[in-house]
Structure formats: C-alpha cells, structure tokens
C-alpha positions as CSV (number, residue, x, y, z in Angstrom):
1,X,32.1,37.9,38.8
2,X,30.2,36.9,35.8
3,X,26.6,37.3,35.4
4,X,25.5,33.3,35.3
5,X,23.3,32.4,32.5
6,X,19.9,30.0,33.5
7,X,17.7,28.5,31.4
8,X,13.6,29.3,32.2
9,X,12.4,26.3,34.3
10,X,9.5,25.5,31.4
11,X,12.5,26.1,28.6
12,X,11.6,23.1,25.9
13,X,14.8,22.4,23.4
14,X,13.3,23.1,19.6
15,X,15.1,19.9,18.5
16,X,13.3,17.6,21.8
17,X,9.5,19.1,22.0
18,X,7.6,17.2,24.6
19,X,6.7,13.7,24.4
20,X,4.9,11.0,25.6
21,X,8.3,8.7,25.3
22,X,11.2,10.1,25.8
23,X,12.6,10.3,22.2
24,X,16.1,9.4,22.8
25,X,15.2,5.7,23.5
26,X,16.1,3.0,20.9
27,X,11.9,2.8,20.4
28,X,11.3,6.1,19.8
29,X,14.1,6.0,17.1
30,X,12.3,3.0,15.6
31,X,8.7,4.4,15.7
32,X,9.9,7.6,13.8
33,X,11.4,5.2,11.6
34,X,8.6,3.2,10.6
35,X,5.9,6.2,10.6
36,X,8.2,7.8,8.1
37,X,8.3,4.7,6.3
38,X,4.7,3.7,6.1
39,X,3.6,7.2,4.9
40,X,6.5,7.5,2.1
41,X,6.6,3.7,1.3
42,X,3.8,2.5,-1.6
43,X,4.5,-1.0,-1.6
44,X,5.6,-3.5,1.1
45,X,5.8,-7.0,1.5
46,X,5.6,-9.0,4.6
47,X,7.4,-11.7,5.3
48,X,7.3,-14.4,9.0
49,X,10.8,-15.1,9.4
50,X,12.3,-18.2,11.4
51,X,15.6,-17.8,13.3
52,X,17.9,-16.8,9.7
53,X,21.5,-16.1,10.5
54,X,23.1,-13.6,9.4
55,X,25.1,-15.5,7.0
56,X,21.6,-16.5,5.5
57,X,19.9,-13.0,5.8
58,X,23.4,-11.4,3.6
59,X,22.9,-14.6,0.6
60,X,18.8,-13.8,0.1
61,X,19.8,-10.5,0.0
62,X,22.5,-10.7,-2.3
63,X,20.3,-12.9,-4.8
64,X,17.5,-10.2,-4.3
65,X,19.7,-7.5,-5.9
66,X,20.9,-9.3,-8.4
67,X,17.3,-10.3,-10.0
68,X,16.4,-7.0,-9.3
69,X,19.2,-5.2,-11.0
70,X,18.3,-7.5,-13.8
71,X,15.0,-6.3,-14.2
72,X,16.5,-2.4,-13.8
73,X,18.4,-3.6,-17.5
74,X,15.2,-5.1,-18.9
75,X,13.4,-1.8,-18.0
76,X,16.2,0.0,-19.6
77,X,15.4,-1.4,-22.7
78,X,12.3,-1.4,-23.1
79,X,12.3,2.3,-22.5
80,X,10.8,2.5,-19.5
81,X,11.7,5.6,-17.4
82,X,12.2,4.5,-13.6
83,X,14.8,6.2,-11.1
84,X,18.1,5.7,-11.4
85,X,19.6,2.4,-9.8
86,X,15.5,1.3,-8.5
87,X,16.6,-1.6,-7.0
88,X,19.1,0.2,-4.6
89,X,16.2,1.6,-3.1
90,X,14.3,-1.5,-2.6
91,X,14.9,-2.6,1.3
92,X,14.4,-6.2,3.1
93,X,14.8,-5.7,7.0
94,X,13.7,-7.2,10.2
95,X,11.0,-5.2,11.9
96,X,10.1,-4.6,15.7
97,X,6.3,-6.4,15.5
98,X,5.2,-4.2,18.1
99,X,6.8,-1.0,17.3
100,X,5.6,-1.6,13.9
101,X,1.9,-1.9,15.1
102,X,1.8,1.0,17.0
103,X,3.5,2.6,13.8
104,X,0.4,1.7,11.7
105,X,-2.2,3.1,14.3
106,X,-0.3,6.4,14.4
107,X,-0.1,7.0,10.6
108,X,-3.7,5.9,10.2
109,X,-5.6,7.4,13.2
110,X,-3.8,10.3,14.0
111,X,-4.2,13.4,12.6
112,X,-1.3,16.0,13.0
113,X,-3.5,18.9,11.8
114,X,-6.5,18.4,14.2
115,X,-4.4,19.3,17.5
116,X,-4.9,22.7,18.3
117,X,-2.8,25.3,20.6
118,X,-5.3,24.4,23.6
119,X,-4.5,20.3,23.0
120,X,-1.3,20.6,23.3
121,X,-1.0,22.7,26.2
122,X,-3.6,20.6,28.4
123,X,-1.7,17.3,27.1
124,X,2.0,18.6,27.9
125,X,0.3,20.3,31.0
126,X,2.6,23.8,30.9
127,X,5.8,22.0,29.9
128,X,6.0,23.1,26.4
129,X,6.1,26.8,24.6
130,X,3.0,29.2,24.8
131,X,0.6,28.6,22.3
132,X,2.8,25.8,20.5
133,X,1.3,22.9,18.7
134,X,3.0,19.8,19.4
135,X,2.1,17.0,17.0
136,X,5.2,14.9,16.1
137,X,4.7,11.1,15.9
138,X,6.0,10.7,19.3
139,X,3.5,13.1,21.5
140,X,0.8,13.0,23.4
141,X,-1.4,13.8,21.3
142,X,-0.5,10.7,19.5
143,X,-0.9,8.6,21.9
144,X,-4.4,10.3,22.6
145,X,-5.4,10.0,19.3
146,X,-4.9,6.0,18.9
147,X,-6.3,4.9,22.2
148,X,-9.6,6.6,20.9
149,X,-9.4,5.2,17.9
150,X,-9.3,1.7,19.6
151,X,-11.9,2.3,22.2
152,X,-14.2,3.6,19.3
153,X,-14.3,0.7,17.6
154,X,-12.0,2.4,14.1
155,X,-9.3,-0.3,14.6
156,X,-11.6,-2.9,13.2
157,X,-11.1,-5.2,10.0
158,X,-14.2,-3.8,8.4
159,X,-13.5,0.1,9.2
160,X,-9.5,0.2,8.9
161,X,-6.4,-1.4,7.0
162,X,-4.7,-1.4,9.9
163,X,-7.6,-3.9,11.2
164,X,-6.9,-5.9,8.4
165,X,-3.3,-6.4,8.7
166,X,-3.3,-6.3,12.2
167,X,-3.4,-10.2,12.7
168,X,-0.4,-10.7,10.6
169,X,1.4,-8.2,13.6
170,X,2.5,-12.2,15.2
171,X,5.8,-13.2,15.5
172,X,9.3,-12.4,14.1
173,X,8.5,-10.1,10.9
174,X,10.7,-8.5,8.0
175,X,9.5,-6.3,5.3
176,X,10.2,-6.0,1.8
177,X,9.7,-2.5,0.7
178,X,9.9,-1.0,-2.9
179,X,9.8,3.2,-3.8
180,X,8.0,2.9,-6.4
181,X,4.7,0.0,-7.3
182,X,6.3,-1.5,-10.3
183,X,5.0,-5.1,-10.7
184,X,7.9,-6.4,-13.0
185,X,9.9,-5.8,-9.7
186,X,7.7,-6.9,-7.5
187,X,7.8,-10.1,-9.4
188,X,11.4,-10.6,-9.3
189,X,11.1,-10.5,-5.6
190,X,8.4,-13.2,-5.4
191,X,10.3,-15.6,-7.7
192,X,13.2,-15.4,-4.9
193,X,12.1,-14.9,-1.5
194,X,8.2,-16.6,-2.1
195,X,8.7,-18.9,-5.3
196,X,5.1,-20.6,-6.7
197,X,3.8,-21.7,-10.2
198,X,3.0,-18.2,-10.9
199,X,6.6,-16.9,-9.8
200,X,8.7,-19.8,-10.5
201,X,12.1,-20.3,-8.9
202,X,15.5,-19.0,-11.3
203,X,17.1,-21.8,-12.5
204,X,20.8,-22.5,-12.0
205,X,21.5,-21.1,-15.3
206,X,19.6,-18.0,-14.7
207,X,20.8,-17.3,-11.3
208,X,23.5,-19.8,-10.4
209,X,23.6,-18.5,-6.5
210,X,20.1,-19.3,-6.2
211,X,21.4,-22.8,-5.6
212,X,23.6,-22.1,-2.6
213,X,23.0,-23.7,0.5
214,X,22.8,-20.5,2.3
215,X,20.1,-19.3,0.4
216,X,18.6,-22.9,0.3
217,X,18.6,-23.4,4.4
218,X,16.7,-19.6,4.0
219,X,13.7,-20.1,2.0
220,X,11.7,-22.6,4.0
221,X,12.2,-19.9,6.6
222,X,10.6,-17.1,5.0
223,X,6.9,-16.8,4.4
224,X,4.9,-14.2,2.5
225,X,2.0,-13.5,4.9
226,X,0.5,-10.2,3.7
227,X,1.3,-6.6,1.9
228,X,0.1,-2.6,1.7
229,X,0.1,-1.5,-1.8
230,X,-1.1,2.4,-2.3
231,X,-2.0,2.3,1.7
232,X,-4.7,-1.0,1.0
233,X,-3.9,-4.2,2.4
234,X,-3.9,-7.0,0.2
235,X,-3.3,-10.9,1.1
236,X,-0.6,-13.1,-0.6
237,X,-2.9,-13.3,-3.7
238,X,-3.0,-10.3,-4.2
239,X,0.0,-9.6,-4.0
240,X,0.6,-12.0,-6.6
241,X,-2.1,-10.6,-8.8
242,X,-0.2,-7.1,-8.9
243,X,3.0,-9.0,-9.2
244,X,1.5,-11.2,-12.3
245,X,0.5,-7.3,-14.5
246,X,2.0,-7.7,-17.3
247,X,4.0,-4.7,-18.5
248,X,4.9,-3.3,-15.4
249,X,3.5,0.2,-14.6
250,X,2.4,0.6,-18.4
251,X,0.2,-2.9,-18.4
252,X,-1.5,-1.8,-15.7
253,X,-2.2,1.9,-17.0
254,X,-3.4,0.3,-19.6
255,X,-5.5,-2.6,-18.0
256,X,-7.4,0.3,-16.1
257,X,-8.0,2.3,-19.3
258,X,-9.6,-0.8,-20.6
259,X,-11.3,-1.3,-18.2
260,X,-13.0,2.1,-18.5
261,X,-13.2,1.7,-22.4
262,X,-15.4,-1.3,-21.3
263,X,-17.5,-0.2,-19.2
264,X,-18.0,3.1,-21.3
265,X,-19.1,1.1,-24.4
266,X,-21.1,-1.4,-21.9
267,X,-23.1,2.0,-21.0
268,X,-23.1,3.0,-24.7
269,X,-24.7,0.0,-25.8
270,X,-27.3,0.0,-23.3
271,X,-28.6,3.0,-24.6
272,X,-28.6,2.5,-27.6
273,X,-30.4,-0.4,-26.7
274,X,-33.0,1.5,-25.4
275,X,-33.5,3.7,-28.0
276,X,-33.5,1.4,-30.9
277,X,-36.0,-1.1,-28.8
278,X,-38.2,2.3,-28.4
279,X,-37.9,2.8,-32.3
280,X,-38.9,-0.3,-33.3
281,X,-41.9,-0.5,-30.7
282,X,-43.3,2.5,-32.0
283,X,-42.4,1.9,-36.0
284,X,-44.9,-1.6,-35.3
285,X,-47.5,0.4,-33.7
286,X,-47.4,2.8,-36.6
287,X,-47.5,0.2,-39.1
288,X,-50.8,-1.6,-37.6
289,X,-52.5,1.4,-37.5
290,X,-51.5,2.2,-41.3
291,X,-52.5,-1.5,-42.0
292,X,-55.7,-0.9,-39.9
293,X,-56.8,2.2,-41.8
294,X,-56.3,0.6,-45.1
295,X,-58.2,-2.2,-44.3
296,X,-61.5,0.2,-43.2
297,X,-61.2,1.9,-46.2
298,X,-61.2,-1.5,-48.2
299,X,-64.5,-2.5,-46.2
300,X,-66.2,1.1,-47.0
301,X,-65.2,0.6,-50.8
302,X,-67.1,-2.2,-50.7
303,X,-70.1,-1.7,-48.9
C-alpha cells in the first residue's frame, strides 16, 4: 500500500491566508474590489440612483462614451498626451452602499505595515504560518484596525474624509470613476449624467441620442451627491469647480503656478515696502537735522 499523504492540521493555503470573512463570499469579492479601487482610483463621482432599468442604465452609458470619446479627439488635437482610448477606462457602476463603507474605513484607517508577526498570530490565534504577517484587506487585523478607529473618535467629519462622505453612504449608490483627474472629462460627464448652467445639456445636434427617451426617463433618476478627487472629498460644487478648469490638466498646472507667482510677488512687494518706507523715514530725519544745523549756524552768524 501507498504511503497516504496528509496535510498538517494548522496547514493555511498561500492563495486563502486567514480571515476574518471567509473570502470566497460574493462580499469579500466586492470589498477587495472596492479597496483596490479607492486606493488606485483619483477621481470619483457619486451618484443616488432611483430604480433605472437596465435598458436605461445601457442608454446613459452609451451617451457617456460617446461625449467622452469626443473629448479623447479634442485632446488629440490639442496635443495633449493622455492614455490611449482614456475614456475606455472611465467606469459608471452600481455599488454595494455598505460594502463600499466599510471599503473606505479599511483604506483609510488601516495600516498594512503596522501589523507585526505577534498581531497576526494572537489575531488568527495559531491558525496561520509561524511568524507570518497577515495583513490583506480582508483580515483580522482589518477589522481590528477600523473598529478602533471608530471607537477613537478618527471616523469623524472634522478628523477624516471618510467622516465627510460618510452621510452620502444612504441609499442605492453608483460611482462614476475616471484613471486619470482631467477636468475636460470630468466635464463631459457632468453635462450628461448631472446637466446645470455651468454644464449645460448637448443639444440634439450635438448629441442626437441625448434625446432618447431612455436616457430622458434616466436623468431625473440620477443625482450627483458628492465626489473624492486626490483622496479629499469634495461636494457637488466642487466637483463642479474642478470640472469648470479650463484647459484640462494644463489650466490647472498653470492656475497653481499662478497662484504661486502671486503670492511670491505679494511677499516681494511687501518687502520692498518695508524697506523703501524705512528709506524714506530715515532720508526725512536726515534732512531736518541738515536743515536744523543750517539754521544754528545762520543764528550764530548773526549774533
């Protein structure tokens, strides 16, 4: 007989380290999901979504691409260098609200490199490798980490984005996320799915399936409540604001440089300022004393 083959009882498979959920759940799938996605992900858009269909969901997506393949040729031609096909990579999906949440809290209170060898073991209590460090998304350690964080008071509006954004976290929720912050796109997005006098609608000329009544039934069931550009949270005005740069990535490269330039020459002046009032305070008080002088010798002349 063959000698039979068993696996040690603590044995952990490399590919399915110990968690606090088991990772082959349709929840765990989605938290990875949106960790990866929050962390890689400069700008997003949410948006409160009202009971689209499908049919609805495929037409404000298919007038999405469309404005935003036009802007890819306006790019173009102006010689700006952006990836290849940008708007392929832009993304509008519907989101698990509380999946999401819990997302946010891991990517902004948990800290993979601060779980040590000891951590893991007392966390996994002896079911993982010897002196492993267990610190994926989905471990204990994890879920350690963002409890504190909550019972410390960190999740707050005035201590955290996630506090901020956290009250949006109601309801049925889709995002709107971009690879790249380029506010020309971002405003070819706004003009379809949040139209205002800043982002007008297309007309039928410009974009004659704006007008379909697919797309139509959709819009009143969309609303921009919030975004996360470069991991701050903004409202829907600002949102707009970065939307409304003009020139894209170069406008606001250059509004920042001006705004630098500004506040370099502010400083300049001041100083100068300074200086030249000192100058002139001194160049009087040397003059009256001249003036004085002269006038004493005058009076001794004279006498």
């Amino acid at each position: 007989m063959g000698v039979r083959l068993t696996l040690p009882a603590d044995y952990v498979p490399p590919t399915q380290p110990p968690s606090a959920k088991k990772p082959d759940i349709r929840k765990a799938q989605l938290l990875r999901k949106y960790t990866h996605l929050l962390r890689t992900t400069p700008l997003m858009l949410m948006f409160q979504h009202n009971n689209l269909t499908g049919a609805e969901w495929s037409a404000v997506r298919r007038e999405l691409s469309l404005a935003l393949a036009k802007v890819d040729r306006e790019q173009q031609k102006l010689g700006i260098a952006w990836p290849e096909a940008f708007s392929n990579s832009v993304r509008l999906e519907v989101i698990r609200t509380r999946m999401f949440d819990v997302a946010m809290r891991i990517t902004e209170f948990f800290d993979p490199a601060a779980v040590t060898p000891e951590m893991s073991a007392a966390l996994t209590r002896g079911r993982g490798k010897a002196g492993a460090v267990y610190n994926h998304d989905l471990s204990a350690a994890a879920n350690v980490a963002i409890k504190k964080a909550v019972e410390e008071g960190r999740a707050t509006p005035e201590n955290s984005v996630y506090g901020q954004l956290h009250p949006l976290f109601i309801g049925p929720l889709a995002l709107l996320t971009f690879p790249e912050v380029s506010p020309a796109h971002l405003s070819a997005a706004l003009s379809i799915l949040a139209p205002s006098p800043a982002f007008p609608a297309p007309t039928r000329t410009q974009a004659p399936g704006y007008q379909d009544r697919l797309v139509q039934s959709a819009m009143p069931k969309l609303l921009l409540v919030g975004g996360r550009v470069e991991g701050k949270a903004f409202d829907t005005e600002g949102v707009r604001w970065v939307g409304a740069v003009q020139g894209g990535r170069a406008g606001l490269q250059a509004q920042l440089v001006h705004l630098l330039q500004s506040a370099g020459m502010g400083l300049t002046a001041t100083l100068e300022g300074a200086s030249k009032s000192l100058w002139l305070t001194m160049e009087s008080r040397r003059t009256q004393l001249e003036d004085g002088s002269k006038e004493g010798e005058a009076d001794k002349e004279e006498a």
